[in-house]
N, C-alpha and C positions, 0 to 999 in steps of 0.2 A: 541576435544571439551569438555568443561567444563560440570561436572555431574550437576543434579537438582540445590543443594542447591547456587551454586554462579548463574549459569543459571537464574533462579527464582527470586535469587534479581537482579537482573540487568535487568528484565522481568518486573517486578513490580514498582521498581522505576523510570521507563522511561513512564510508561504508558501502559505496555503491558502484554500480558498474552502468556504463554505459551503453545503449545500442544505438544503433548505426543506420544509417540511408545512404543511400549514394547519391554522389555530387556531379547530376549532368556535366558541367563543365570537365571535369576530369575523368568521371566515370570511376572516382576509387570510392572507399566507404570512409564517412566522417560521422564522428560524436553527435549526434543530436538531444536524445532524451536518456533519462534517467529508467534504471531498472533494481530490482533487487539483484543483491548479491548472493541472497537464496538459491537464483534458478542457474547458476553457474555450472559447468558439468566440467572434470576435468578430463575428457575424451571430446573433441572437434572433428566432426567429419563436414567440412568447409563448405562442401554445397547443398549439408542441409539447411532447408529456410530457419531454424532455431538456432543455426551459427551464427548469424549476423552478428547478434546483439554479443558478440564475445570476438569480435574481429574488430580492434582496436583502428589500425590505419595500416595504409598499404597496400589493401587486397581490391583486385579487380573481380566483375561480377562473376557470376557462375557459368561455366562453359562445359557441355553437353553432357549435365548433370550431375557431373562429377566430382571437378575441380575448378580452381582459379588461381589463375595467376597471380604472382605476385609485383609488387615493389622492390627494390631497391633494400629499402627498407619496409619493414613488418612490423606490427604486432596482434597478439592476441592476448586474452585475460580467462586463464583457468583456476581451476578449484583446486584451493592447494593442498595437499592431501594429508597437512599437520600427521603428528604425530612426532617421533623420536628420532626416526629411517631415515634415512636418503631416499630421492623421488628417481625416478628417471625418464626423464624430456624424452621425447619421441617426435621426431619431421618427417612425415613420412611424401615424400614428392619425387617429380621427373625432370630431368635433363633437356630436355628435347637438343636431339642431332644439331638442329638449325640453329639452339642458342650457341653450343660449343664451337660449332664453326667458327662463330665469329669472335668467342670470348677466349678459347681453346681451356681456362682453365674458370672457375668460378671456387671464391674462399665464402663458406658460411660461419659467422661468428652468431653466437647468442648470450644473452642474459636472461635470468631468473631475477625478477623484483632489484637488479642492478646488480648482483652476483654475476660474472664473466666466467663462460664454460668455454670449454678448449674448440677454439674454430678447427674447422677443419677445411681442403682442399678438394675438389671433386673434377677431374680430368676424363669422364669419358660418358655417355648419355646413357639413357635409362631412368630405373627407378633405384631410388636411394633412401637411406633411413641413415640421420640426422639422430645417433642416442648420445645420451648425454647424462650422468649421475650427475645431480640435481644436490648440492648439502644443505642440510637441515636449516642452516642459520637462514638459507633465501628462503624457507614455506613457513617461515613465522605465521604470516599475516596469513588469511584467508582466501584475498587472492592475488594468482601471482601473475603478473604481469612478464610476459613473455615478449623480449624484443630481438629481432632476428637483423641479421644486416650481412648483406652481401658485399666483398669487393668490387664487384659490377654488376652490371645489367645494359640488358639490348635498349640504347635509348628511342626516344618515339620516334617513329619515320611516317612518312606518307601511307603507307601502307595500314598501319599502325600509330595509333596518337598515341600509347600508352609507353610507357616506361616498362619494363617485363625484365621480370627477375626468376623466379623457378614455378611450377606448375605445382602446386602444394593441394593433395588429397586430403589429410589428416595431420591433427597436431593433437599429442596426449601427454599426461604428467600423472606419473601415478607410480 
C-alpha cells in the first residue's frame, strides 16, 4: 500500500480524509485507510481516540492521556467552517523547560490548505496558544488541511528515538 504522501492526495482530492495507525518502526501516525469527510470535527483534543483519524503526520502516541508530542513537522485535517468570515486557528500546547534549554528559542509557522499565517517565536516554557485569523480564500474546501512547522526540534537521542517538537493538547478552527 502507498505511504502518506500519495495516500493523502488521492484522500483529499476525492473528498475524503484519511485515518491513521501508528508505524512501529517510528512510532509516528501514517495514512492507512479511507474515512468520510462527514465525521470531521473542526475542534481536536489530540488524545481523544476519534482524533486519530484527523492527525495527518507528525504526532507521537498519546502520553498520560492528555497530550502528544509532536514532530518537526505536523499536520492535521479540520472542518472548515465555510461560510463568508474569517476562521481563527487555535494550538493550544506546552513548552516543556527541558526543550528550551536546549533550543533557547522555538519559531512556529503554519498553513491553512497552503495559505501561510504569520509564524511566530516562543522564548520561554509553559503553555501557549498558537491564534491565528484564518482568510476566507484558505476554507473554500471542506476540509482544511492544517500544516504546522517548526524551526527545530529536540532530535532522537538514546534516551528518546523520537524526534520532539512541542506537547500539543488541542488544535481548533472555527
Amino acid at each position: 500500500m502507498p505511504r502518506c504522501p500519495a495516500v493523502l492526495v488521492v484522500c483529499v482530492t476525492v473528498g475524503l480524509l484519511c485515518s491513521c495507525r501508528r508505524d512501529q518502526a517510528s512510532e509516528t501516525l501514517v495514512v492507512h485507510k479511507e474515512q468520510p469527510a462527514a465525521g470531521l470535527s473542526s475542534v481536536v483534543q489530540v488524545a481523544e481516540p476519534g482524533a486519530t483519524g484527523q492527525l495527518l503526520k507528525g504526532w507521537h502516541p498519546v502520553e498520560q492521556r492528555s497530550w502528544r508530542w509532536t514532530e518537526r513537522q505536523f499536520s492535521v485535517a479540520l472542518k472548515s467552517p465555510g461560510g463568508s468570515q474569517p476562521a481563527t486557528l487555535e494550538l493550544k500546547f506546552v513548552l516543556p523547560e527541558a526543550l528550551l534549554a536546549r533550543l533557547k528559542t522555538v519559531t512556529l509557522s503554519a498553513s491553512v490548505n497552503g495559505a501561510p499565517l504569520t509564524p511566530e517565536t516562543y522564548g520561554r516554557s509553559g503553555e501557549h496558544f498558537y491564534q491565528r485569523h484564518v482568510p476566507v480564500t484558505a476554507l473554500k474546501a471542506e476540509i482544511a488541511r492544517v500544516d504546522f512547522e517548526l524551526d527545530r526540534a529536540l532530535p532522537p537521542a538514546d534516551a528518546d528515538r523520537r524526534e520532539l517538537g512541542l506537547v500539543v493538547a488541542s488544535v481548533r478552527l472555527e
